[in-house]
C-alpha positions in Angstrom: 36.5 19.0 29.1 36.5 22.0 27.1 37.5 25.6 29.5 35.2 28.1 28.6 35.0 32.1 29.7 32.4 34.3 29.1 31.9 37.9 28.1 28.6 39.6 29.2 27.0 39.1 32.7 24.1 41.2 31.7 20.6 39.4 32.5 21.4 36.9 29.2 24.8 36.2 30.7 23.8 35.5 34.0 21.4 32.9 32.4 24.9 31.5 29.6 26.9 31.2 33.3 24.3 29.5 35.5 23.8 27.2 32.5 27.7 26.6 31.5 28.0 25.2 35.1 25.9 22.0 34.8 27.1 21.2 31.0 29.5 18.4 31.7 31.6 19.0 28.4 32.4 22.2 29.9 34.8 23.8 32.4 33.3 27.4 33.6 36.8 29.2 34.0 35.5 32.7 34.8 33.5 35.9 33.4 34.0 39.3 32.1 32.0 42.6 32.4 33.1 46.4 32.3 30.1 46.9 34.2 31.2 46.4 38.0 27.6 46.4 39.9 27.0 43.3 37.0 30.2 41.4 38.1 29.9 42.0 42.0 26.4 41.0 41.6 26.9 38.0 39.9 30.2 36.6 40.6 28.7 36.9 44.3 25.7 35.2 43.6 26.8 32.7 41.1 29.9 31.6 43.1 32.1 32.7 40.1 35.4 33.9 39.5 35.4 37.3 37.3 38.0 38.4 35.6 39.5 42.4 35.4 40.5 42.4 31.7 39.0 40.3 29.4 42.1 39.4 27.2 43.2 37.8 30.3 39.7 35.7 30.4 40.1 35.3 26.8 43.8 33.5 27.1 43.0 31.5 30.0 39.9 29.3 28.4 39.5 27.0 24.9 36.1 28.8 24.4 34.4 32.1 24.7 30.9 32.4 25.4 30.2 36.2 23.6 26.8 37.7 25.5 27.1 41.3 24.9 25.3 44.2 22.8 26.1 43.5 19.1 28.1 46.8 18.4 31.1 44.8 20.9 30.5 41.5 18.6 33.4 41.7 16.5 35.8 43.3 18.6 36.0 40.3 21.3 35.2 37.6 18.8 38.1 38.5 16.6 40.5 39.2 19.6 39.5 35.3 20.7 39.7 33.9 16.8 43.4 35.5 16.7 44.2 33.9 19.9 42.4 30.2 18.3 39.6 29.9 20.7 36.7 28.9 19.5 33.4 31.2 19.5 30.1 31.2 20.7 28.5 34.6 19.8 24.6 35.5 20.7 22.6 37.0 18.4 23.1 39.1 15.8 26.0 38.1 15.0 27.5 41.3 14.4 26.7 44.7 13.7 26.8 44.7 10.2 26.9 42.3 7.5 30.6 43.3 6.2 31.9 42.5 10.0 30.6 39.1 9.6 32.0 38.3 6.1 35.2 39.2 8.1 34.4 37.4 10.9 33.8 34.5 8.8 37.1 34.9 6.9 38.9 35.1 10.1 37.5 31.9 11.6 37.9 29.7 8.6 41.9 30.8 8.7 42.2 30.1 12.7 40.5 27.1 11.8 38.1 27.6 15.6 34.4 26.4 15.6 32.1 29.7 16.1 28.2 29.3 16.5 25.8 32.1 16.4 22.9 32.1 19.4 20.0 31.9 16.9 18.1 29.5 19.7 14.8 28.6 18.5 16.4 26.3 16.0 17.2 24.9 19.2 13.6 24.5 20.2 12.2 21.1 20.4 9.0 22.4 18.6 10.7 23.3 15.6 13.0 20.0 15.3 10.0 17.9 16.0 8.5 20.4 13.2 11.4 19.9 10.8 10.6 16.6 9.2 7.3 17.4 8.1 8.3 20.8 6.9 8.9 20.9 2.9 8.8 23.3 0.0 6.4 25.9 2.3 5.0 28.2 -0.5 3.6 30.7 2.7 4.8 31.2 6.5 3.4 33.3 8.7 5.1 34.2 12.2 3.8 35.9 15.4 6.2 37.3 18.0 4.5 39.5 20.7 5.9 40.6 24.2 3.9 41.8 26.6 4.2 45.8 27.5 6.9 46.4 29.9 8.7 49.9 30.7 12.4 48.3 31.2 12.0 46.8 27.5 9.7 49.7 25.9 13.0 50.4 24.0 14.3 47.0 22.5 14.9 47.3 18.9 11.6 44.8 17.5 13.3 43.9 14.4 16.5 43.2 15.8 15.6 41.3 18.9 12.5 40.1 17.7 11.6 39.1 14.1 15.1 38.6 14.0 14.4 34.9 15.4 11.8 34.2 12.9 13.6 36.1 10.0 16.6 32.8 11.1 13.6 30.5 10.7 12.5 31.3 8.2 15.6 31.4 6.1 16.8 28.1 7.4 14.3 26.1 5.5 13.3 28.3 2.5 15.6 27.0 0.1 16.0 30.2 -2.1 17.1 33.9 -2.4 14.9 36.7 -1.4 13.5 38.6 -3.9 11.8 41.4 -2.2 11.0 43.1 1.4 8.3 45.3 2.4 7.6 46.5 5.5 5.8 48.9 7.7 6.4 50.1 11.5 3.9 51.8 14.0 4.9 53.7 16.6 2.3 53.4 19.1 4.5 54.4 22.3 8.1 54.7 21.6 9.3 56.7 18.9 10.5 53.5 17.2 8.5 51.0 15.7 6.9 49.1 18.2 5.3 46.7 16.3 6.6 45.6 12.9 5.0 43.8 9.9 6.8 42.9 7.0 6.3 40.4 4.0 9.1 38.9 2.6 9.1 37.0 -0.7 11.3 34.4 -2.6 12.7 33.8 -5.7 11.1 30.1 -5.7 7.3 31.5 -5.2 7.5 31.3 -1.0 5.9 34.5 0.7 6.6 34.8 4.3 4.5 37.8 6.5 5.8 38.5 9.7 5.2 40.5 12.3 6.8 41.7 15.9 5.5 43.7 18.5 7.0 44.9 22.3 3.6 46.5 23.2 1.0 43.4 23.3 -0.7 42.5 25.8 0.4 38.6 25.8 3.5 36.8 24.8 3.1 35.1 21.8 5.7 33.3 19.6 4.2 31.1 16.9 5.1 30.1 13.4 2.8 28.1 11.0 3.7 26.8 7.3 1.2 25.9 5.0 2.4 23.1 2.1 0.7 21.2 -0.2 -1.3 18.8 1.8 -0.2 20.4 5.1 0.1 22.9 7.8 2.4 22.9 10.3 2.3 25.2 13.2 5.0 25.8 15.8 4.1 27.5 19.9 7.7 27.9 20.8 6.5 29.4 24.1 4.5 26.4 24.6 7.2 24.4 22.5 3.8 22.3 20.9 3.7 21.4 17.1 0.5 20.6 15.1 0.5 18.9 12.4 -2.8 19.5 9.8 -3.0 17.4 7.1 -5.1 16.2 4.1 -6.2 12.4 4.7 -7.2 10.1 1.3 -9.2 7.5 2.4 -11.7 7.6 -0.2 -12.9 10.9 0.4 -10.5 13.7 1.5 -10.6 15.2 4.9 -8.5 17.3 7.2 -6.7 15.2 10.2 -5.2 17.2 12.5 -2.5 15.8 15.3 -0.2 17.2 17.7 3.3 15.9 17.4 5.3 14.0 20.4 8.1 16.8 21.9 10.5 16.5 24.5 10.5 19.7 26.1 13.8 21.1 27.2 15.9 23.9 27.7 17.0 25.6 24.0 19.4 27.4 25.2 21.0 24.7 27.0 20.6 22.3 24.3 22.4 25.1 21.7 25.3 25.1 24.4 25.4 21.7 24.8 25.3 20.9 20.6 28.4 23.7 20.5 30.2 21.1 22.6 29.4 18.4 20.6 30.7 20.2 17.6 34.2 21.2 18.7 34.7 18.0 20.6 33.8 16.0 17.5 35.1 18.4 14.6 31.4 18.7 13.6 30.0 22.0 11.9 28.0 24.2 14.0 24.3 23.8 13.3 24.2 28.1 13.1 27.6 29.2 11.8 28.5 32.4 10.9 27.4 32.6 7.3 23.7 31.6 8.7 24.2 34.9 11.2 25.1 37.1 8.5 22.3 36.2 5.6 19.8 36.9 8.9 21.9 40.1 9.3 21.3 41.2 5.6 17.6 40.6 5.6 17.2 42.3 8.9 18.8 45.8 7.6 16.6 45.1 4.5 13.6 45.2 6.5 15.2 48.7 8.7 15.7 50.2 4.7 12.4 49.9 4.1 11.2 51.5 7.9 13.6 54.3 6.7 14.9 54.5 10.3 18.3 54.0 11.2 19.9 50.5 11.8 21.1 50.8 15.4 17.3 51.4 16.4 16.0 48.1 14.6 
């Protein structure tokens, strides 16, 4: 059983701990937080040991859970690398793409597993979408929250395309060879919804677009292929499947592919596990968290507004 700590006991961290504590592979040592209304709260509620200094958290476990804003990334995870524990970090991975070439560098000499919380690859939608998914030549992605006051203020790119920029990348098999984008502000006076169109060096074009201010969550992908389009609800975790049948005469058929639902976050957890206890790769390392980095500042450059407000 593998002891594991973790940093953050935010809303996200309150959801890593409650989690941690029924993953049999694991050991729930304790929690860190500076912020002392987070830790009473949940080391009350939770039934949770939390810990005053967080180097102390850090030596006392095999694994640190990392689950707090992105500018403290790199700080904590190389403090835990130096002292060999192996990493989980949420995402992004870090706060800028030369902290995670370090970060990489730094892992691969302590010789620790580190995954990066890029969960939708986790989603059983997209691995029961995965097989059928080849050579997409365009993508198009939907992420929409519903208006809310307490998150009028998330960064769109950063929290939100940012899951299909991973995506998106993960089964592209090529460079990017350009970005445009353009950002509305509507409310804020950032971007509140974001569109942008990325395309690849093979041919692939990929539009995306994010928004904080609509009036429905939405999170869906769909790839069209030669022969076929796949779409992906992972809200709904549901996967279509549209395809061109030959029998004669060509038709569409259209079927909804068999899916387990689950937990992604849990399963992510669970596969991180998996991958120390079995000296496996992780599925999203850090090099995967660092190309989604780069596109993501790509798409701020071309918003011309500054990177900590993506």
């Amino acid at each position: 059983m593998l002891k594991i700590g973790v940093i953050g006991a935010g809303s996200l961290g309150e959801s890593h701990i409650k989690l941690l504590k029924g993953i049999s592979d694991f050991e729930l040592v304790g929690f860190y937080d500076s912020n002392q209304s987070y830790k009473d709260k949940v080391a009350s509620s939770l039934n949770v040991k939390s810990f005053n200094d967080y180097e102390e958290l850090i030596n006392s476990v095999d694994v640190v859970d990392i689950v707090k804003p992105s500018i403290s990334h790199f700080d904590y995870a190389v403090n835990a690398i130096k002292n060999s524990k192996h990493v989980f970090i949420e995402k992004p991975v870090t706060n800028t793409v030369d902290e995670a070439k370090q970060l990489l560098e730094l892992a691969e000499e302590a010789n620790v597993k580190v995954q990066v919380g890029h969960v939708e690859r986790f989603n059983p939608a997209f691995i029961a979408a995965l097989p059928y998914i080849s050579n997409p030549t365009f993508i198009e992605t939907h992420r929409m929250i519903e208006f809310d006051p307490k998150t009028a203020n998330i960064p769109v790119v950063m929290d939100l395309m940012s899951h299909d920029l991973d995506i998106i990348l993960s089964v592209v098999n090529s460079n990017i060879k350009s970005i445009r984008a353009k950002g509305v502000e509507v409310i804020g006076n950032t971007p509140d919804i974001v569109n942008a169109v990325v395309e690849f060096d093979n041919g692939c074009v990929a539009n995306l677009t994010a928004s904080r201010i609509s009036l429905k969550n939405e999170r869906i992908s769909k790839f069209y292929q030669r022969d076929a389009h796949i779409k992906i609800d992972y809200l709904a975790q549901e996967t279509s499947l549209i395809s061109l049948k030959k029998n004669g005469k060509t038709e569409i058929c259209s079927r909804n592919l068999k899916i387990d639902k689950g937990n992604p976050l849990k399963t992510e957890l669970e596969e991180f596990a998996q991958a120390i206890i079995n000296n496996t790769t992780p599925k999203v390392g850090i090099h995967d968290g660092g190309v989604m980095l780069d596109a993501a500042y790509q798409v701020a450059e071309k918003l011309q507004i500054a990177t900590s407000l993506i």
